[in-house]
DSSP file (Angstrom, degrees, kcal/mol; ACC not computed):
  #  RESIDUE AA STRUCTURE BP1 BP2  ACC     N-H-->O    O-->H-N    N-H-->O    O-->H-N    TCO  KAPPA ALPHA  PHI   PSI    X-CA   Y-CA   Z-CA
    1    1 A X              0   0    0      0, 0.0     5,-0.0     0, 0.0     0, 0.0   0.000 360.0 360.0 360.0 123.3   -7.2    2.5  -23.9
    2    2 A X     >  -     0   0    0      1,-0.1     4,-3.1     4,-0.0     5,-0.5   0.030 360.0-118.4 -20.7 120.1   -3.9    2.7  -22.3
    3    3 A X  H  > S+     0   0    0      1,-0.3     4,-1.1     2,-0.2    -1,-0.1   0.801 115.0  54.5 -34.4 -44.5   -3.0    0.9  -19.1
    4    4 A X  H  > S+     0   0    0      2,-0.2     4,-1.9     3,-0.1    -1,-0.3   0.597 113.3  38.7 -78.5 -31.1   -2.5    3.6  -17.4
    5    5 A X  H  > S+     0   0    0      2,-0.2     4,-3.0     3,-0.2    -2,-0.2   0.720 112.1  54.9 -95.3 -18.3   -5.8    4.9  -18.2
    6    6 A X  H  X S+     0   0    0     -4,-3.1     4,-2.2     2,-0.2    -2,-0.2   0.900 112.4  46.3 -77.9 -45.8   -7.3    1.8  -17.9
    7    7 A X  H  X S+     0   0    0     -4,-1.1     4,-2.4    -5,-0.5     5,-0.4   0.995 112.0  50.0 -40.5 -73.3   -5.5    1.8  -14.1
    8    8 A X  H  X S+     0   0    0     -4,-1.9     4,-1.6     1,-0.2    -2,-0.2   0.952 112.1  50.8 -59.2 -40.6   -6.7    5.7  -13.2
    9    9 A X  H  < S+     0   0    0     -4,-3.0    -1,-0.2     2,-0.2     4,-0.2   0.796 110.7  45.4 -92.3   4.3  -10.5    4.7  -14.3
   10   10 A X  H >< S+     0   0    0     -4,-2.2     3,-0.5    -3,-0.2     4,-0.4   0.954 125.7  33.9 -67.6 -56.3  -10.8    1.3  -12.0
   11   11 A X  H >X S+     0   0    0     -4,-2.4     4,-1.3     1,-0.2     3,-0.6   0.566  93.9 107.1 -90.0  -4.0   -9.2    3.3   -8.9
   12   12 A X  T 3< S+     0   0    0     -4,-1.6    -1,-0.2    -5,-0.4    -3,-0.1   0.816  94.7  15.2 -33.1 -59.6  -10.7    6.5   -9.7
   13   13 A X  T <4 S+     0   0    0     -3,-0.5    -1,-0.3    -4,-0.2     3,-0.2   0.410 129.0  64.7-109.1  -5.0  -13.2    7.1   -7.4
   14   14 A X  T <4 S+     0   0    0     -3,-0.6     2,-0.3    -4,-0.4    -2,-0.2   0.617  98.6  32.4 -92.6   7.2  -11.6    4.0   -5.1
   15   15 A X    ><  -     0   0    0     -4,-1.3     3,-3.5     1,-0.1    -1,-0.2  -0.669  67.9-155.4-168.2  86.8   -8.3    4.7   -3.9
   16   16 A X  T 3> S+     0   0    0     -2,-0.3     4,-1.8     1,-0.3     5,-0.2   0.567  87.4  72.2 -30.8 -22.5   -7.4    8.5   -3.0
   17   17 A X  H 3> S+     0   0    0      1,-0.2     4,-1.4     2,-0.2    -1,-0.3   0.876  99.2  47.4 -93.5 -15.6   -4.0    8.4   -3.3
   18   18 A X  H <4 S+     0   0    0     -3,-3.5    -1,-0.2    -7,-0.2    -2,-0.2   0.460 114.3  49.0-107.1  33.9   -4.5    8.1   -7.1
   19   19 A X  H  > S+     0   0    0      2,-0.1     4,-2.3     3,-0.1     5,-0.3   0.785 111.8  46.8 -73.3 -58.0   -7.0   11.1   -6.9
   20   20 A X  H  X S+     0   0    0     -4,-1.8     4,-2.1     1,-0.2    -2,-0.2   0.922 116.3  44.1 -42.0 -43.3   -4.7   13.0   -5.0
   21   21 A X  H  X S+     0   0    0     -4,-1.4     4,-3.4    -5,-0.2    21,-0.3   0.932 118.9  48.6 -83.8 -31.8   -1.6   12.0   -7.7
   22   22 A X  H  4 S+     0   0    0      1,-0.2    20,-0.5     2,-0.2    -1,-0.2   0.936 108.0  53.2 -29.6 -67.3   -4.1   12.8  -10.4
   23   23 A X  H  < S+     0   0    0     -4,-2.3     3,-0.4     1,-0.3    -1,-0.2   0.706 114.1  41.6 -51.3 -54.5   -5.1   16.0   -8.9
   24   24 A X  H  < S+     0   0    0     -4,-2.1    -1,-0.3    -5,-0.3    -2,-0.2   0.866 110.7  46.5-100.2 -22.6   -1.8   17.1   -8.8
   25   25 A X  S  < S+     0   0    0     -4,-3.4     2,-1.5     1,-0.1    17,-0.6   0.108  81.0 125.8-102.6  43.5    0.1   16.1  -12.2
   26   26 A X    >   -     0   0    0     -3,-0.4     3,-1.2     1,-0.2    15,-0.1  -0.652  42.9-172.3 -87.8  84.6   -2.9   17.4  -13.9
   27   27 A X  T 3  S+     0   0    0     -2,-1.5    -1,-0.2    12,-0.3    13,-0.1   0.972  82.1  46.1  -4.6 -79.3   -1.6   20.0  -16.5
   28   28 A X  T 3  S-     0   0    0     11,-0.6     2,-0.5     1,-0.1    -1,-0.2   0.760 109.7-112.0 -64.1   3.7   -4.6   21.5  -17.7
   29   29 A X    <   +     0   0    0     -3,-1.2     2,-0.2     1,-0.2    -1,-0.1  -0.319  58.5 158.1  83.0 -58.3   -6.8   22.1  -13.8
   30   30 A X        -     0   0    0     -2,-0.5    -1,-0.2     1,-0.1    -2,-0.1  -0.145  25.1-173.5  43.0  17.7   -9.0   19.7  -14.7
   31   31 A X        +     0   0    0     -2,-0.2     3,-0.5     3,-0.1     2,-0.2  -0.055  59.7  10.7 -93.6 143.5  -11.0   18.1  -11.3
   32   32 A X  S >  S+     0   0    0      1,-0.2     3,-8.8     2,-0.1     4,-0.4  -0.394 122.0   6.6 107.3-157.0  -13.3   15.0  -12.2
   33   33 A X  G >  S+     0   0    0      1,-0.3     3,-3.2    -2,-0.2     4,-0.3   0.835 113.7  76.3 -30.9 -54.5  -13.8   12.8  -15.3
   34   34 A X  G >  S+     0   0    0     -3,-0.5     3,-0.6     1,-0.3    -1,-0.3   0.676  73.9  73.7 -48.3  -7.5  -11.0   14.5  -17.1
   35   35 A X  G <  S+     0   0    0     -3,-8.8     6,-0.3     1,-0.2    -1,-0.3   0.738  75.9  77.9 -96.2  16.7   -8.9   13.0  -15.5
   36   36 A X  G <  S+     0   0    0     -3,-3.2    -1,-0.2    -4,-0.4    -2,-0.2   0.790  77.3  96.1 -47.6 -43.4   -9.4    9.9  -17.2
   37   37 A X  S X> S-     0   0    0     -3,-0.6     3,-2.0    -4,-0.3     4,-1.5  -0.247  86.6-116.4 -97.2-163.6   -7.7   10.8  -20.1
   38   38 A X  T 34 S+     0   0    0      1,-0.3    -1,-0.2     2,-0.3     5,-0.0   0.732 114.4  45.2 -92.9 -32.9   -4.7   10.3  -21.0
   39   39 A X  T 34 S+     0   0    0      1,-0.1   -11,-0.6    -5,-0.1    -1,-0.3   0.560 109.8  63.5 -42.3 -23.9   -3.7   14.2  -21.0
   40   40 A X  T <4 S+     0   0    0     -3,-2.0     2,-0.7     1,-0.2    -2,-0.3   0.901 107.4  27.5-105.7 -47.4   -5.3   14.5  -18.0
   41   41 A X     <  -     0   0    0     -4,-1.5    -1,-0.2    -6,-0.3     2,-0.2  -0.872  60.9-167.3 -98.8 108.8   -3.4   12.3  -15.8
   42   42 A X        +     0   0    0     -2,-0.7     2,-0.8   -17,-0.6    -4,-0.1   0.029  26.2 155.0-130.4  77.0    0.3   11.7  -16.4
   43   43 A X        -     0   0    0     -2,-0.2   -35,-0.1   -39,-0.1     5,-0.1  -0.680  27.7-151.5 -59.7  98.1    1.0    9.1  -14.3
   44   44 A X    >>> -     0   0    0     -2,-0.8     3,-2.4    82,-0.3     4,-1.3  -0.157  27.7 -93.2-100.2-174.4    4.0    7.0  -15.4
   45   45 A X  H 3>5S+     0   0    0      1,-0.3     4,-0.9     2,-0.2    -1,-0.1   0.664 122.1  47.6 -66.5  -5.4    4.8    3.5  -14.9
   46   46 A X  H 3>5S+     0   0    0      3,-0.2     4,-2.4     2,-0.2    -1,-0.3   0.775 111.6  56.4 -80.4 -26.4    6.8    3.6  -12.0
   47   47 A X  H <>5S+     0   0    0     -3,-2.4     4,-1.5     1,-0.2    -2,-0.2   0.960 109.1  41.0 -75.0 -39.8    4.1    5.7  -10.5
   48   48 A X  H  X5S+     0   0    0     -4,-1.3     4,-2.0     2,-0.2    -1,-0.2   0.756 114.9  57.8 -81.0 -34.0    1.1    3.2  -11.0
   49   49 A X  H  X<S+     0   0    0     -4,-0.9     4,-3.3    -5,-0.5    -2,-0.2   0.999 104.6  49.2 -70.1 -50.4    3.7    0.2   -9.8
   50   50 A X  H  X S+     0   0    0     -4,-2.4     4,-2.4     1,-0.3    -2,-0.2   0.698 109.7  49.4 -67.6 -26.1    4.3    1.9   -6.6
   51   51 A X  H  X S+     0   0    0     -4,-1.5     4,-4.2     2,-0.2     5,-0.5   0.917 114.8  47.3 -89.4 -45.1    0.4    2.3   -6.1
   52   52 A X  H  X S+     0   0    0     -4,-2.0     4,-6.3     2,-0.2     5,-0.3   0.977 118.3  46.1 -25.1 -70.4    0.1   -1.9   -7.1
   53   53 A X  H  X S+     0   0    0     -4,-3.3     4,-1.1     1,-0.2     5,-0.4   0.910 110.7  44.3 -43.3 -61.8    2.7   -2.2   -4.7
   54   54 A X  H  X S+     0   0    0     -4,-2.4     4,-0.9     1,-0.2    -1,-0.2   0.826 117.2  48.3 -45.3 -39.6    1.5   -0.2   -2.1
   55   55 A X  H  X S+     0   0    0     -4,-4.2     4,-3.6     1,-0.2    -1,-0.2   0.963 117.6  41.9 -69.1 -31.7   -2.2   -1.8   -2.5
   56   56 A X  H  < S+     0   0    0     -4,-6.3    -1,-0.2    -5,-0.5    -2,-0.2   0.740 118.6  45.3 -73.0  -1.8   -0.8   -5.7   -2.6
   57   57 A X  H >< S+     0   0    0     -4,-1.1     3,-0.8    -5,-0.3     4,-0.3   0.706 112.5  49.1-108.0 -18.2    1.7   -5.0    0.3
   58   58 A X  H >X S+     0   0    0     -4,-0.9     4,-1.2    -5,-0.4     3,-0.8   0.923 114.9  46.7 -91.6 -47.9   -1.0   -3.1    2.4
   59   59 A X  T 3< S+     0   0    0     -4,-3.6    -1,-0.3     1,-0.3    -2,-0.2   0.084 116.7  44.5 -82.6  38.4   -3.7   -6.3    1.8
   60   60 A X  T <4 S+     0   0    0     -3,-0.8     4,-0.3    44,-0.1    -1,-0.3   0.206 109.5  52.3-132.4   6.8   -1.2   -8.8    2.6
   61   61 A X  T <4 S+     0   0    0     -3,-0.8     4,-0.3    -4,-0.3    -2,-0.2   0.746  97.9  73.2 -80.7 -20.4    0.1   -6.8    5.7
   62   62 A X  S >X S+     0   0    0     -4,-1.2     3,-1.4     2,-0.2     4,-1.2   0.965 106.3  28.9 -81.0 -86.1   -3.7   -6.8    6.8
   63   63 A X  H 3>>S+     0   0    0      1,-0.3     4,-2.6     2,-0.2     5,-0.5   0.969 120.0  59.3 -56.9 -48.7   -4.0  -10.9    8.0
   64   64 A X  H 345S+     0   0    0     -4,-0.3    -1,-0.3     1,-0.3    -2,-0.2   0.563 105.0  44.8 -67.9  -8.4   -0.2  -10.9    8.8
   65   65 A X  H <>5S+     0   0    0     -3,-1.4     4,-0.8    -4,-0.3    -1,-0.3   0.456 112.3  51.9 -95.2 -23.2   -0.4   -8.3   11.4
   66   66 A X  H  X5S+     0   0    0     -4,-1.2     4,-2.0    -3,-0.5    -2,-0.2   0.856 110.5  47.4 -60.4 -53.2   -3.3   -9.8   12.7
   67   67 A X  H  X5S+     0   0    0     -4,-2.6     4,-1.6     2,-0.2    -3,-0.1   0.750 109.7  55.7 -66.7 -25.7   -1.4  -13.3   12.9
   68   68 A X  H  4<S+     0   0    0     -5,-0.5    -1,-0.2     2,-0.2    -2,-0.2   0.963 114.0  40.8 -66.9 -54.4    1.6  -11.4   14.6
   69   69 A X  H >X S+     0   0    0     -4,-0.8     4,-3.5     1,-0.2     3,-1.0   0.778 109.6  55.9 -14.0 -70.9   -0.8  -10.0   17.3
   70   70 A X  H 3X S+     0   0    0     -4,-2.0     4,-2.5     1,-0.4     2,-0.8   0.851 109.6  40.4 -81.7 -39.5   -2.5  -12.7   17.8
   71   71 A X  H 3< S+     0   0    0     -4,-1.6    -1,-0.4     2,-0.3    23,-0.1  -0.394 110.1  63.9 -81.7  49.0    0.4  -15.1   18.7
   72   72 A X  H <> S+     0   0    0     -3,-1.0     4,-3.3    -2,-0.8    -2,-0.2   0.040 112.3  40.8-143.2 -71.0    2.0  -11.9   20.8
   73   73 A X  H  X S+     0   0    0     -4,-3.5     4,-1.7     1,-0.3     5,-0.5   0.936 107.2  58.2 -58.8 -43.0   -1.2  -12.6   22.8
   74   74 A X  H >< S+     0   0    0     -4,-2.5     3,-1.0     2,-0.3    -1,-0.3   0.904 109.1  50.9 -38.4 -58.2   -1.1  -16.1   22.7
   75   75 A X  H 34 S+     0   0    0      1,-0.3    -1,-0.2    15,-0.2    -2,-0.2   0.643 103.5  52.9 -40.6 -33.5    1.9  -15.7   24.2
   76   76 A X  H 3< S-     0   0    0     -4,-3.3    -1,-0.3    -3,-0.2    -2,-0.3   0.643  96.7-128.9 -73.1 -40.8    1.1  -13.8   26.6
   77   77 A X    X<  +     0   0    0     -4,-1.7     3,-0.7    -3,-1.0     5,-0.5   0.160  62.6 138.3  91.8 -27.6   -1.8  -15.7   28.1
   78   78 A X  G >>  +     0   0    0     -5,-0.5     3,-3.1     1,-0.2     4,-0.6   0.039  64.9   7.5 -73.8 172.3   -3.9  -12.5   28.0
   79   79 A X  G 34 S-     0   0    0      1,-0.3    -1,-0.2     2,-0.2    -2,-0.1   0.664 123.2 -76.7  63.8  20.4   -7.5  -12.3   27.0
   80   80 A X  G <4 S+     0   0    0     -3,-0.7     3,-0.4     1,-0.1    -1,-0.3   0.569  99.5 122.3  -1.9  54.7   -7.5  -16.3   26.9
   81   81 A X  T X4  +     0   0    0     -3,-3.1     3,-2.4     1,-0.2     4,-0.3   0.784  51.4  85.1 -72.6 -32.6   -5.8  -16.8   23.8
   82   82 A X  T 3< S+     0   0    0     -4,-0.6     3,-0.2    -5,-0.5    -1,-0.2   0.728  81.9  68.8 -74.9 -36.6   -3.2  -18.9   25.7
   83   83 A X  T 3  S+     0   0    0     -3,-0.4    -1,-0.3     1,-0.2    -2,-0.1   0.669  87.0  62.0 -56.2 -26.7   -5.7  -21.6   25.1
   84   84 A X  S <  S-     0   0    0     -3,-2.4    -1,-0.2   -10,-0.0    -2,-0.2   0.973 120.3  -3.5 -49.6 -68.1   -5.2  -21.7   21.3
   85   85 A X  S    S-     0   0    0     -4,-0.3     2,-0.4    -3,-0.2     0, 0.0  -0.409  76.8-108.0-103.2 178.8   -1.2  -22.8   21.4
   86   86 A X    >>  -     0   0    0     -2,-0.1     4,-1.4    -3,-0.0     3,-1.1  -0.765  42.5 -97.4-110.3-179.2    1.0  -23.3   24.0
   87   87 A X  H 3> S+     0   0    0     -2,-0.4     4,-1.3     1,-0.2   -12,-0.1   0.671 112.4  60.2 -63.2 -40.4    3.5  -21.0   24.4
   88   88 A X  H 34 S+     0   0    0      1,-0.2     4,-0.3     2,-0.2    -1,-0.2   0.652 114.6  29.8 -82.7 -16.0    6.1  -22.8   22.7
   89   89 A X  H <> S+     0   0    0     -3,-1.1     4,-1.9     2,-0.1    -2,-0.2   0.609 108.2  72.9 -98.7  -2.2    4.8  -23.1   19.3
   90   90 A X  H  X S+     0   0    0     -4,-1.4     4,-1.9     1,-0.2   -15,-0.2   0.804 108.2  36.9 -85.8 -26.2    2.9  -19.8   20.0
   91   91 A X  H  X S+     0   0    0     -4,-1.3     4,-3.4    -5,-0.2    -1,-0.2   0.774 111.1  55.3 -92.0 -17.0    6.7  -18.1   19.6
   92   92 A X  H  4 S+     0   0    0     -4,-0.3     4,-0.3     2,-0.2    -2,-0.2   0.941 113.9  42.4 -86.1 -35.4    8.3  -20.3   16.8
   93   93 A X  H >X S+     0   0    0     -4,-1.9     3,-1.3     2,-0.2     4,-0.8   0.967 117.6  49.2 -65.1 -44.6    5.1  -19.3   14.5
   94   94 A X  H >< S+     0   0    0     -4,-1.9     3,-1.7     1,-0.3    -2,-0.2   0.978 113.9  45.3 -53.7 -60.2    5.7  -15.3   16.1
   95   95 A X  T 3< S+     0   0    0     -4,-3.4    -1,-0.3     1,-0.2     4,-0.2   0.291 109.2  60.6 -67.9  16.8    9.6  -15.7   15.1
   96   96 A X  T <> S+     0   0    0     -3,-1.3     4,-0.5    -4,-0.3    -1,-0.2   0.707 105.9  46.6 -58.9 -56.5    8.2  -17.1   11.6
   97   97 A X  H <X S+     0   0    0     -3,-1.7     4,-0.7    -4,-0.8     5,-0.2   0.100  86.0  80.3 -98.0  17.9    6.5  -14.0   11.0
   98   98 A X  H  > S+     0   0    0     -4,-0.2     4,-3.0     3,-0.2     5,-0.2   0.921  99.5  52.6 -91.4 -45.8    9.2  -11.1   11.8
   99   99 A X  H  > S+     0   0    0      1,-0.2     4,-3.8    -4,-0.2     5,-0.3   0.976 110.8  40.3 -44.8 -70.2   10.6  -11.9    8.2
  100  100 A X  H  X S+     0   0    0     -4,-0.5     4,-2.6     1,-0.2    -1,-0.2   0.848 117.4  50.6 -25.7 -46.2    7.5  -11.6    6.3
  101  101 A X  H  X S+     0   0    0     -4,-0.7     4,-1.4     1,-0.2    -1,-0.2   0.883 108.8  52.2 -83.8 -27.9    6.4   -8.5    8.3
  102  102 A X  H  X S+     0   0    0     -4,-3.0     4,-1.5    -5,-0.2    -1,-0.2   0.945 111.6  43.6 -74.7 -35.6    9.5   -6.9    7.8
  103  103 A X  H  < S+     0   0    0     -4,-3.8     4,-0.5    -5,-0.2    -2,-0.2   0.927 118.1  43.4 -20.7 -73.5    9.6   -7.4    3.9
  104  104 A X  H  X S+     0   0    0     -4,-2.6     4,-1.3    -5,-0.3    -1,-0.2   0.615 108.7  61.8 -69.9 -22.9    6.1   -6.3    3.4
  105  105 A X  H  X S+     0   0    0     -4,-1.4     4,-1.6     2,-0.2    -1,-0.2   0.927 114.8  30.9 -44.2 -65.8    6.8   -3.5    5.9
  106  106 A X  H  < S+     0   0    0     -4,-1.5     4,-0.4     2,-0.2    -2,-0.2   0.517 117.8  66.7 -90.0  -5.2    9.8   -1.7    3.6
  107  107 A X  H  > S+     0   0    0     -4,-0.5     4,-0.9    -5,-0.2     3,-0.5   0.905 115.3  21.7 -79.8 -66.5    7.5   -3.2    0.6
  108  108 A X  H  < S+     0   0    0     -4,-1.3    -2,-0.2     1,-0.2    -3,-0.1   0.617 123.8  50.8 -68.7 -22.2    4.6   -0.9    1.3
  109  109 A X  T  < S+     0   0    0     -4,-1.6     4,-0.2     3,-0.1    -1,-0.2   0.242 102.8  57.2-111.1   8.6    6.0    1.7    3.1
  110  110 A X  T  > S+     0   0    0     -3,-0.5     4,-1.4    -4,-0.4     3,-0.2   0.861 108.3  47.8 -92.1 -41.7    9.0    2.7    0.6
  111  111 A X  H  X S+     0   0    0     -4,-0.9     4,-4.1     2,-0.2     5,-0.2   0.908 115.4  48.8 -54.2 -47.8    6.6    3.3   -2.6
  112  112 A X  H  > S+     0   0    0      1,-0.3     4,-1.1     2,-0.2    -1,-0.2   0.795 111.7  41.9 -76.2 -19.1    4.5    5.4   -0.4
  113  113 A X  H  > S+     0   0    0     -4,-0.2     4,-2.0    -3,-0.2    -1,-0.3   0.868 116.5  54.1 -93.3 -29.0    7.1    7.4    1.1
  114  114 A X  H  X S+     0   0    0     -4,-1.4     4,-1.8     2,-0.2    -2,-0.2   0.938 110.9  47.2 -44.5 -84.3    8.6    7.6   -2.8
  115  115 A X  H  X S+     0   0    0     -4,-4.1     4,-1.3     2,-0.2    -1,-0.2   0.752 108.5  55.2 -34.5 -45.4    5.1    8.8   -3.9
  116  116 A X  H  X S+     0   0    0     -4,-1.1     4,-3.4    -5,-0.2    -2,-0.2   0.867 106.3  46.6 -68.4 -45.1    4.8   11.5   -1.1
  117  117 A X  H  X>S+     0   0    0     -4,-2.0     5,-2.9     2,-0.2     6,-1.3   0.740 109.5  56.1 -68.0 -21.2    7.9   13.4   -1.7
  118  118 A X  H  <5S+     0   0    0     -4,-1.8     7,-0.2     2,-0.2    -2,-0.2   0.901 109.7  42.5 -89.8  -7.2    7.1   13.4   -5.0
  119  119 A X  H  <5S+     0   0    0     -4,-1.3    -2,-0.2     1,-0.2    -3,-0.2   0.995 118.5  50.2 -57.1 -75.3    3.5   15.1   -4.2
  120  120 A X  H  <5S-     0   0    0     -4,-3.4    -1,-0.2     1,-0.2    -2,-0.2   0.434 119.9-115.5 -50.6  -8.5    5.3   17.3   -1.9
  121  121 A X  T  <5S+     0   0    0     -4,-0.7    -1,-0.2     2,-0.2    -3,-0.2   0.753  79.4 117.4  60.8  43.1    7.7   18.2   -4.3
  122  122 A X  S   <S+     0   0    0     -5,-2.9     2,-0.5     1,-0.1    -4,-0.2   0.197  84.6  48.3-102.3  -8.5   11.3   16.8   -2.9
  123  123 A X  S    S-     0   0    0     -6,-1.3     2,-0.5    -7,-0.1    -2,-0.2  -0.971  90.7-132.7-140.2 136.3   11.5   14.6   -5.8
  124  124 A X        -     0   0    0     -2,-0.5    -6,-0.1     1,-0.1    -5,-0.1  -0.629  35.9-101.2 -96.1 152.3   10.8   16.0   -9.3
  125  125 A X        -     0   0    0     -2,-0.5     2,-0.2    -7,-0.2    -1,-0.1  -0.284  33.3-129.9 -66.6 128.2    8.2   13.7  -11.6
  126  126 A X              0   0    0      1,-0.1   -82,-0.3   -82,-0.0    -1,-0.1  -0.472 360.0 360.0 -90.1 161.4    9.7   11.6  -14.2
  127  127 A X              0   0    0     -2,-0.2    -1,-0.1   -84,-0.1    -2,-0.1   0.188 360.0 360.0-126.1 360.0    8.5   11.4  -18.0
């Protein structure tokens, strides 16, 4: 078994966006188990990195958008988070995190936009 096939039958039935890319570079019409094989899907390697990317960049955007937030609020006083920090480390930890979020921002949201045109058909599918 392939990589690629070993990829499309972990995420099969978890993660839509490679039913949807399945779905669509499926030659033969195909909907369901076929697209396990290796005819059946022809996902290539950039396509199956961009969906890696997209999952690892999306669970590590997940805490870190939380931490961003939460020291926003901290700042802020509201909701009586101000009791956690004070105010002045509650912004050098917030200016900490504008790198990170911006990285993992253009990390996660370039693949996907990459991926979309090429559903939509703005970008033609490499072999």
């Amino acid at each position: 078994m392939t990589t690629a096939e070993r990829f499309v039958k972990s995420s099969f039935l978890i993660n839509p966006v490679c039913d949807i890319l399945c779905r669509q570079f499926n030659r033969a019409g195909m909907p369901g188990p076929a697209l396990l094989s290796a005819k059946g899907c022809d996902m290539n390697k950039l396509n199956l990195v961009s969906l890696k990317i997209i999952r690892w960049s999306g669970w590590l955007l997940l805490p870190l958008v939380m931490l961003f937030l939460l020291t926003g609020y901290i700042m802020d006083g509201r909701y009586g988070f101000g009791k956690l920090l004070d105010e002045k480390s509650a912004l050098t930890f917030h200016r900490m995190l504008h790198l990170p979020l911006i990285v993992l921002v253009v990390a996660h949201v370039a693949p996907a936009v990459y991926l979309a045109f090429q559903r939509w058909g703005w970008i033609k599918q490499r072999t």
